[in-house]
N, C-alpha and C positions, 0 to 999 in steps of 0.2 A: 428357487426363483428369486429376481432382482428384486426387494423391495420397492422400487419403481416402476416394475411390468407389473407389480402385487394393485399395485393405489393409482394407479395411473391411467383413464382411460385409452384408447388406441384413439387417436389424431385425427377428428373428422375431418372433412373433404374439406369443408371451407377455412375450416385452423389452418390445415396445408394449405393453402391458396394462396390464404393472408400471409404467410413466413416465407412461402418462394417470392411473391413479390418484391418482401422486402431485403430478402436475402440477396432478390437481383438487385435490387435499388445500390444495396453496401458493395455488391462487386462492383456497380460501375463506379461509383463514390472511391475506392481503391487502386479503380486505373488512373484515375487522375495524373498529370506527369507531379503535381504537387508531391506527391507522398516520396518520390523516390527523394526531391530535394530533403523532405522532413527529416527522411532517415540519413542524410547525410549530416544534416544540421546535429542529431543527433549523437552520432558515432564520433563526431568531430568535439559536441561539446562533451562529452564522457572520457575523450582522451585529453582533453585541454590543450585541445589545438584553437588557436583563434575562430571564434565564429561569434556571428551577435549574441546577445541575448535570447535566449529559447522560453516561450512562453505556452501555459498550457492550461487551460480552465477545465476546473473538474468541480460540478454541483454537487458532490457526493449526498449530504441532506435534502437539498432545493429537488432532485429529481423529481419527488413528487407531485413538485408545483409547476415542474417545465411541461411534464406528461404522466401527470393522473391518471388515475385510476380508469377513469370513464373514456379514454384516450384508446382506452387497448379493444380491437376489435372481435381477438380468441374468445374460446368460451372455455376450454380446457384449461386445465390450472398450470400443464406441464409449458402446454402450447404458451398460453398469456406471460410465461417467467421468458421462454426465446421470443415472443414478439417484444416486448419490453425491453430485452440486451441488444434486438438489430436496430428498434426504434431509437434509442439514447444513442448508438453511433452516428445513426442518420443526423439526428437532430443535432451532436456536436460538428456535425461537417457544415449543414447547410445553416448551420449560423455563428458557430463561434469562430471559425476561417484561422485556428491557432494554428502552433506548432504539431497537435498532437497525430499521431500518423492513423490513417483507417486501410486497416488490410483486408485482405480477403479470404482470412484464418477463422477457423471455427475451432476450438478450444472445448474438447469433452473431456471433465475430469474423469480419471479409475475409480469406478467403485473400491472404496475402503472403508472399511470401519474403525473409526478409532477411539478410542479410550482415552479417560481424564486421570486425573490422578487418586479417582477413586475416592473421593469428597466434595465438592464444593459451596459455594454460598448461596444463601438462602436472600435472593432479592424479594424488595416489597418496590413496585410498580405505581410513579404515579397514575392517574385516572386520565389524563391529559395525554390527547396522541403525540405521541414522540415526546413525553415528558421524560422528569428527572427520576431516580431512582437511587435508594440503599441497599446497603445487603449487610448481613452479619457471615462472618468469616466463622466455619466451624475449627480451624486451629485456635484450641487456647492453649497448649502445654508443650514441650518437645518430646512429649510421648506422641502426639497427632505428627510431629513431622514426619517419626518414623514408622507412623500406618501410611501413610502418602506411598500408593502403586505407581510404578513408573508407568506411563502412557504408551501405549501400543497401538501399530498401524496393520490391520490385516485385510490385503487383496484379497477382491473376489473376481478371476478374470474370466470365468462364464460372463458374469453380470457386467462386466466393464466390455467384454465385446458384442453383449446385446445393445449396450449404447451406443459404442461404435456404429453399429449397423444401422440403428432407428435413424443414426444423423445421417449418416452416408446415402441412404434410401430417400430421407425428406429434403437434404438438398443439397447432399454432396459433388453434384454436377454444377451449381453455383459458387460454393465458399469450400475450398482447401478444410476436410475434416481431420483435426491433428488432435491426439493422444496426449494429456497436457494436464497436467495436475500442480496444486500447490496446495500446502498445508499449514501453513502459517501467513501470517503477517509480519508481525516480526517475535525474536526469539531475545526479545528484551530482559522477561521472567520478573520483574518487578511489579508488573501490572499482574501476572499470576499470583504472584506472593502476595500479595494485596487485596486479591480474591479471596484467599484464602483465608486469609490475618484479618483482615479491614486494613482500610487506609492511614486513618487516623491513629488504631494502634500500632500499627509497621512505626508509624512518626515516633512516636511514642517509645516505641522498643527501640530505636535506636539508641539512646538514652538509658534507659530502665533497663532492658534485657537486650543488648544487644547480641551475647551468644545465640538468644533463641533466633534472630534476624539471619544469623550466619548460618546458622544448623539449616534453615529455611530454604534461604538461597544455595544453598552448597547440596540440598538434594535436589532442589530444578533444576540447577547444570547441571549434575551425576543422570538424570533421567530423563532432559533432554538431548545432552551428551549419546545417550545409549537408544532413545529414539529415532536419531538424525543416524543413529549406525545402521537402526533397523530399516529404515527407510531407504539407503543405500544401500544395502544390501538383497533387498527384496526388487531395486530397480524401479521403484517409484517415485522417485524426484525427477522433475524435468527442466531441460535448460532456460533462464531466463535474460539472457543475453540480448533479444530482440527487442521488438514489441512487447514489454512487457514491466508492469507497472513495478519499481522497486524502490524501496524506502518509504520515504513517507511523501513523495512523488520525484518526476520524473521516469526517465523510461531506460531500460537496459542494455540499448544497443552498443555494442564494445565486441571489438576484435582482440580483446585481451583473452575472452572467454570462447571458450571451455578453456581448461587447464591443460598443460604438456603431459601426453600420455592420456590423452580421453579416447577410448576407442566403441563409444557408444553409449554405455551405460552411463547415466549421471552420479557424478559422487559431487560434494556439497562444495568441494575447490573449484569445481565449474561454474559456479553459481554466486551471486552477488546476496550477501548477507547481510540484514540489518536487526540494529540495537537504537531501542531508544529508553529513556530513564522520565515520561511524562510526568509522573507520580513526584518526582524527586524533583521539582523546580527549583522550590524556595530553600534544599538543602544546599550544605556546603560542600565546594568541590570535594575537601577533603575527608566527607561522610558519603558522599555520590560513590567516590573511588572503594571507597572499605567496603561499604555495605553492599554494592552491585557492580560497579564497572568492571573490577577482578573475577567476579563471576561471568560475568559476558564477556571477555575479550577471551575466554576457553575456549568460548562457543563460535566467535567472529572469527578465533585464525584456521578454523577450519576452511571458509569461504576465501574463492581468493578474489572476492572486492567486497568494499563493505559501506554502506551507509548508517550513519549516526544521526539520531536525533529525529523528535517530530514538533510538537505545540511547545518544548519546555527550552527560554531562553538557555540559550549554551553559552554565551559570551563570557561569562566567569570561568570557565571548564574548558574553555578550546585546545589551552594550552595543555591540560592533561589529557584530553581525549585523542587532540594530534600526536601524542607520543605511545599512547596505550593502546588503541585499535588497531590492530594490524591490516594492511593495505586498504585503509581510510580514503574514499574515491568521492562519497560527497556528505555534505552535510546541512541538515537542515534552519536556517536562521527564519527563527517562528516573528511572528508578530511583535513579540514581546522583545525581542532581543535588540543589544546596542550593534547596529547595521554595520555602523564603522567598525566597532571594536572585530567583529565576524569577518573584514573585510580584510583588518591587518594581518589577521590570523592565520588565514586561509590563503592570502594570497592567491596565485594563481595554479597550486598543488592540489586543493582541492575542491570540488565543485561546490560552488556557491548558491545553494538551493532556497530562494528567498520567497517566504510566502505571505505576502500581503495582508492586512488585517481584511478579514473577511466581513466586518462590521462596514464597512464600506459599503456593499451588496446589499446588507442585510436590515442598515437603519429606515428611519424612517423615511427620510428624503435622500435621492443618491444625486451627487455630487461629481460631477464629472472630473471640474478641476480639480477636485481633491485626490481623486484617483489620478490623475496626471502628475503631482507635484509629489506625487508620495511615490509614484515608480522612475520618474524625471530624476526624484535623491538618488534612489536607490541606485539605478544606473550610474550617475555621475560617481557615487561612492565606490562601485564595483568597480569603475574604470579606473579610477586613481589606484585602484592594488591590484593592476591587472587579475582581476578574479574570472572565473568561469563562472558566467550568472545564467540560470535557470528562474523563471517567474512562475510560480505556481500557485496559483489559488484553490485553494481547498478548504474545508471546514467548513463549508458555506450551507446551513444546516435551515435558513429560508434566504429568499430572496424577495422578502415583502409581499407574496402574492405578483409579482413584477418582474417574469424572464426575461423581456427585453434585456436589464440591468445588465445581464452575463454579455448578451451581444454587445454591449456598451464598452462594459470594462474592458473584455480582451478586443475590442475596435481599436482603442484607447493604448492599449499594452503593447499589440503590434505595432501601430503607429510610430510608439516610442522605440518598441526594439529595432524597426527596420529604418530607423533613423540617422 
């Protein structure tokens, strides 16, 4: 039996009640004639074809404070996790009026179980909700690299099409119920290895032992290498081409994808891939490249699009990363990053993924013109290097006890981009 039929009560009458509702509320929200324009804004800004500026707010942190906890009206824990995912679509429709698209997909992942690398680190948790946190990495020696199990994905499609059915049943005559999985976020491996090491010592060992750094990374490519086989091979990976969130934002729609010769099954050339190197900001290009980037562009030319980069200024590294990632489609220019220098770089070959400091949202007092003069540059700068610009706000981890703020800024955003 599914470990989810195991812990899971059966859906009382009024949990259903609540979810069809709102399950109808998201399909009307999806007929809108809006969403067909989004996807075109879309599809257009992914191939770099002229189109404004695409903007997209995403609270990923703030959620909590937009719609708390006391907000949700299920009483089942299964029920409260899908009233939660239709309620955050709703609420991005009827207030933040972005670019981002609301369809009428419902998205069940396959039951799989999957496996680590057979160690990890031991975190100590501050007390403070949503606080900070350490961990000690159990790799001390390059005897630990080579106990490190390669990670394993195993289907159970009993269990995967009892889910099927539970959604199909609860409100599959509302929202399109689609087979839909993903297993990662990104296949970066530095932020693993980091796990494992500590952060501070990985720094440290580049320097001191740099072999051990190599040995490290060079078994997380060999075993997520042999992962990503197994995963296409078993027919578990699904297309991301659409609707569907990729990199470190933005969204997937492209008629480039699936790949020539896809005849159903997903292999990983269908799919948009991303690498990003957080941990490595303040290193140098030419320690970025040694230590990690020849590890991950193994793992990126498998994919045939790719996205670079999340929080970690890239504007030092543009110009090895433009040459090293294979079919390089966007990239992200964090907060931290010199805008122009991102702008000469990239010109209009690759997507200009610009994400605003979210300290904006998040200060004590918010500032309208501030956020106006800070996307008003940006714009003007992207237009001088014919860039493909994307506005994404993310990171946004409060919003002062103050949702209004998101309404404001992407008021503010659109204004500017439809300008």
């Amino acid at each position: 039996m599914d470990r989810e039929q195991r812990t899971v009560d059966p859906m009382i009458s009024r949990d259903r009640a609540i979810i069809r509702g709102l399950a109808s509320r998201v399909a009307e929200i999806a007929a809108w004639p809006v969403q067909e324009e989004r996807r075109r804004l879309w599809y257009a800004r992914n191939a770099r074809r002229p189109a404004r500026p695409l903007v997209f707010c995403s609270p990923e942190g703030s959620w909590v404070e937009l719609l708390p906890e006391e907000v949700l009206e299920c009483e089942g824990q299964s029920a409260r996790g899908i009233e939660l995912a239709l309620r955050q679509r709703i609420y991005a429709a009827e207030h933040f009026h972005d670019d981002q698209v609301c369809d009428q997909v419902w998205d069940v992942p396959p039951a799989v179980t999957v496996t680590d690398w057979g160690m990890g680190p031991e975190y100590t948790h501050s007390e403070t909700p949503r606080g900070s946190y350490v961990w000690q990495g159990p790799v001390r020696t390059r005897d630990d690299v080579e106990r490190l199990r390669t990670p394993t994905a195993t289907a159970d499609p009993r269990a995967t099409e009892g889910r099927m059915e539970r959604h199909h049943e609860l409100f599959g005559d509302l929202l399109e119920v689609r087979l839909h999985g993903s297993f990662w976020w990104t296949l970066g491996l530095i932020d693993e290895w980091t796990a494992l090491r500590g952060l501070n010592q990985t720094l440290l060992d580049m320097s001191d032992d740099p072999q051990l750094v190599h040995a490290g990374m060079r078994r997380l490519m060999e075993g997520r290498l042999e992962w990503l086989e197994s995963l296409e091979a078993q027919g578990l990976l699904s297309l991301n081409n659409g609707n569907h969130y990729v990199g470190s934002g933005g969204f997937g729609f492209t008629d480039e994808l699936p790949a020539d010769g896809f005849r159903g099954r997903v292999r990983t050339r269908d799919m948009w891939g991303f690498g990003e190197a957080q941990a490595l900001s303040l290193v140098s290009p030419a320690m970025h490249e040694e230590f990690v980037l020849r590890y991950q562009v193994q793992i990126l030319d498998r994919f045939g699009l790719n996205c670079y980069g999340c929080c970690e200024p890239l504007h030092l590294k543009l110009g090895m990363i433009r040459q090293k990632v294979p079919r390089l489609r966007r990239v992200s220019v964090s907060p931290w990053a010199d805008k122009r220098a991102c702008a000469e770089m990239l010109g209009s070959e690759v997507v200009y993924s610009w994400k605003p400091n979210p300290a904006y949202v998040a200060a004590g007092e918010f500032d309208p013109e501030l956020v106006r003069r800070d996307i008003r540059e940006t714009m003007v700068i992207a237009r001088e290097h014919g860039c493909a610009l994307e506005i994404i706000l993310k990171d946004t981890h409060t919003c002062n006890h103050q949702p209004r703020r998101f309404d404001e800024w992407t008021r503010i955003a659109m204004e500017e981009a439809q300008a």
